[in-house]
N, C-alpha and C positions, 0 to 999 in steps of 0.2 A: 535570436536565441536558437540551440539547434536542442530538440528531443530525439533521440533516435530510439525505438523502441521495438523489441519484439515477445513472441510469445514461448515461453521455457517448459520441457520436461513434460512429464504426464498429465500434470495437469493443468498445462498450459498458462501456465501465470506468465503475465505482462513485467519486464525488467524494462527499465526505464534509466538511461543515461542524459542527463540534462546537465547544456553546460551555454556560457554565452555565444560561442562559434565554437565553430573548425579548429582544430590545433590550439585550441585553451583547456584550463582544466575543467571539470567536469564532477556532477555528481549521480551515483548508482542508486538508485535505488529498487527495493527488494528482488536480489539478484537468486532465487529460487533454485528448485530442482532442475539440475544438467544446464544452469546458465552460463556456469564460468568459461564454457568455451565462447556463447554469443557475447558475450561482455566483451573479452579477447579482440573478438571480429569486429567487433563496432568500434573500441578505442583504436586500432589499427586504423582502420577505414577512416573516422575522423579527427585523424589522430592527439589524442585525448589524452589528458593526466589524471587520472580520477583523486580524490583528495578525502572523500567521503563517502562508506553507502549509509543510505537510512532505510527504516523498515520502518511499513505500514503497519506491520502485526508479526507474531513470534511461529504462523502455522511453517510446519516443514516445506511448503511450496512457495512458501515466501522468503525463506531465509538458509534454504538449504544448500545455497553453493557461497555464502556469507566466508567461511574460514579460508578457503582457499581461495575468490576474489581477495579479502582484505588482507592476507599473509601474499599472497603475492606484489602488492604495490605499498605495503605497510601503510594502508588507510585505518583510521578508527569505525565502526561500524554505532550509530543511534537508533535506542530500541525504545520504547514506553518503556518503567520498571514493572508494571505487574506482565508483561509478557516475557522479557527479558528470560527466565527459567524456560520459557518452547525451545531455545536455542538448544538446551542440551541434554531437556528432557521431551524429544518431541509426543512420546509416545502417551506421555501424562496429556499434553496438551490436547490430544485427541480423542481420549479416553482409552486408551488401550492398554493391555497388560506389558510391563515390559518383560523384554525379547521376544516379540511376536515380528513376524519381519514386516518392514517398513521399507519399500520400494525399492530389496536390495542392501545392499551396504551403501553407507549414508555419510559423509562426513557430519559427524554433529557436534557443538559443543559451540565455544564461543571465541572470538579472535583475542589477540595479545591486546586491545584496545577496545573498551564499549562503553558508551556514553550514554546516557538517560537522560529520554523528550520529558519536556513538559506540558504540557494544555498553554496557549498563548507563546511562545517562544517563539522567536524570530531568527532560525537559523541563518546568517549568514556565509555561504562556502560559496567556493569558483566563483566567485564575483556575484554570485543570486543571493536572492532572499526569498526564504521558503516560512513561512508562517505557519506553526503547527497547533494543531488542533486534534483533545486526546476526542476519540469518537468510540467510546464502547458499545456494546451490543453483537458485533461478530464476534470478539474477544473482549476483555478486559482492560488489555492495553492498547485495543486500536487506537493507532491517531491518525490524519489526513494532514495533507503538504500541500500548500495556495502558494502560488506563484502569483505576484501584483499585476494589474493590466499595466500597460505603457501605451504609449502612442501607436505602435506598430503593431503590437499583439493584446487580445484579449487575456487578462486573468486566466491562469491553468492552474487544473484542482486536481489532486493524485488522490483520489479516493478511496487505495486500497480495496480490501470488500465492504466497506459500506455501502456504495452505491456503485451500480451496473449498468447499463443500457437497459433500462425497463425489466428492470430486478433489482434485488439488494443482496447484500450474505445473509448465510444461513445464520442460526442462532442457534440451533441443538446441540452442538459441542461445548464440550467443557468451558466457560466462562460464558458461553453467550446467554443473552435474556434479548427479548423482542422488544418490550417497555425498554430497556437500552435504547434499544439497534433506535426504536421510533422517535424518540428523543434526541437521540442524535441526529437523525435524517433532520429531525424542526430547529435544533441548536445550529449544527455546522452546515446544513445543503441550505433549508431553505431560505436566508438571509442572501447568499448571493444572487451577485446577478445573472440573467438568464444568458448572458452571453457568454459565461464562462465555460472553458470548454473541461471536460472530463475526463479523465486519464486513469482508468480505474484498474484492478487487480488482475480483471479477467475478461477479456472480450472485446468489443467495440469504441470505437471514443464516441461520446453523446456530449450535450450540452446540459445548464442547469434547465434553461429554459423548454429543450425537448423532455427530460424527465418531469418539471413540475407539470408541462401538460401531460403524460401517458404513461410515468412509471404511477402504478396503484398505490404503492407505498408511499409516495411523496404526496401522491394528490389526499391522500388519507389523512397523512400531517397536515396537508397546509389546510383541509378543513378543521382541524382543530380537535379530531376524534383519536389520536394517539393510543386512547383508555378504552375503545370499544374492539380489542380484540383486531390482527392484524387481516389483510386479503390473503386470500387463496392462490396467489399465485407465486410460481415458482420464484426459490431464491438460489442464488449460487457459491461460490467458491469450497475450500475443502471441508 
């Protein structure tokens, strides 16, 4: 399997191309602010058909170069429905007044194709199977994308901002709640196995098994205290 990944725009979100090799087709996923050029660079480089993007959640850093990726290869783009509306009103999604500027001029709005995740669905595109899983508490419509182990590779988890290298997402903006975020850390993270590796929104790749030992937030779930108020330590994405 080839991931080629990198980090997009100001605030550095992680776009993810996963496809079974080299010169097969491929799948995008949350191709952000000022990605659509590294998208470019990487289908070239390996050379790729992309056939799908999906999104982890509707924030403008995750889905802000969405119309122009998916209008230039006429892919369909897969959203959650309750996030699906960030695509073309980012500025509600963050709480902001609209036309208050927003990183610039912005393409926003949504491609000629968009299709709605479910909780449990097993997307199948480019030859993978992606198993989704909706995960609220950063948003509304977060979900997470499992990739199955096989023989060669471990199980891979696109976490979006639910979970971080020894962080999680924030939860102060509009849709989040923390009771979410923590319930979904104990529904969808901690059930896997520790070898699965982590492919997350923003940052570092970790495993389940290094977060259940030393992200605070996981080890807080798997003690089973969800309801006693979250740690103090820092959370990320936008």
């Amino acid at each position: 399997m080839l991931i080629a990944g990198f980090p997009a725009g100001a605030w550095g979100t992680n776009c993810y191309l996963v496809a079974p090799a080299a010169g097969e087709e491929c799948v995008i996923i949350d191709p952000g602010h000022q990605a659509a050029q590294g998208v470019e660079e990487a289908l070239a480089k390996h050379r790729l058909k992309p056939v799908a993007v999906v999104l982890t959640h509707g924030h403008i850093d995750h889905v802000a170069s969405v119309v122009p990726v998916c209008g230039a290869h006429d892919v369909p783009a897969w959203i959650h429905p309750e996030d699906r509306y960030m695509m073309s009103d980012p500025e509600r999604a963050l709480g902001r007044s609209i036309g208050m500027p927003l990183m610039g001029e912005l393409t926003v709005g949504e491609p000629d194709d968009v299709r709605e995740l479910a909780d449990g669905t097993a997307l199948e595109l480019a030859g993978l199977e992606f198993s989704v899983a909706h995960a609220p508490g950063h948003t509304k419509g977060s979900v997470t994308f499992r990739m199955p182990e096989t023989a060669e590779i471990p199980s891979v988890f696109f976490s979006g901002d639910l979970l971080f290298a020894g962080s999680i997402g924030r939860t102060d903006l509009p849709g989040g709640d923390m009771d979410e975020m923590l319930g979904s850390l104990a529904r969808v993270c901690l059930p896997l196995d520790d070898s699965t590796v982590v492919l997350s929104g923003h940052g570092a790749q970790t495993t389940i098994g290094q977060e259940r030992a030393a992200n605070p937030y996981l080890r807080q779930v798997a003690a089973g205290s969800q309801g006693r108020g979250a740690p103090g330590a820092p959370r990320r994405g936008m």
